[in-house]
C-alpha positions in Angstrom: 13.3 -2.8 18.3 10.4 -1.4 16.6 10.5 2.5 15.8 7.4 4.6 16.3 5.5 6.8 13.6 5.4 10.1 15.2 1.7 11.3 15.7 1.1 14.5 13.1 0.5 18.0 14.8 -1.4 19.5 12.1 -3.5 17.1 11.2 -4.2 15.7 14.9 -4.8 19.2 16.0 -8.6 19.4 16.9 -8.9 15.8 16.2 -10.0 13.3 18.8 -7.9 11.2 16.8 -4.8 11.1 16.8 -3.0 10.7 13.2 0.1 9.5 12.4 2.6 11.6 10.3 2.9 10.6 6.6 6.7 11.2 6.8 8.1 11.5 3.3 4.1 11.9 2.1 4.0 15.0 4.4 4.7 18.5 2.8 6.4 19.8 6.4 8.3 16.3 6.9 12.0 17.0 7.1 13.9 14.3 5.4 17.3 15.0 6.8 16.1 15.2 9.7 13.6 12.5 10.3 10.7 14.7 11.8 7.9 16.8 11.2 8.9 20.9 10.2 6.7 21.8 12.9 8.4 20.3 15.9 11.8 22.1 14.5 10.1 25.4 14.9 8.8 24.4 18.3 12.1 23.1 19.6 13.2 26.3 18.0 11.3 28.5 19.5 11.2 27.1 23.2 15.4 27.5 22.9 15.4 31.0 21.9 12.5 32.1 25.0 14.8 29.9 27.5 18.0 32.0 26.4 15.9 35.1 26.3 15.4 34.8 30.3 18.3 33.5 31.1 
């Protein structure tokens, strides 16, 4: 089973390209856990607006 580079959100952004995240290269990649800073602060963000209306 072959594990997928995850496609970078600030670099693709704009892009017609899209470009893959340099993981441990990357300045917002998240060692511990395994993915890009910015998708934290999505995922983060989309939690606290779903508690917010419930």
């Amino acid at each position: 089973m072959r594990q997928e580079i995850p496609i970078c959100p600030l670099i693709s952004a704009g892009n017609t390209q899209e470009i893959v995240c340099a993981q441990e290269h990357c300045a917002w990649y998240m060692k511990s856990y395994k993915m890009c800073a910015v998708y934290i602060l999505a995922h983060n963000a989309l939690l606290d607006i779903k508690q917010k209306q419930g």
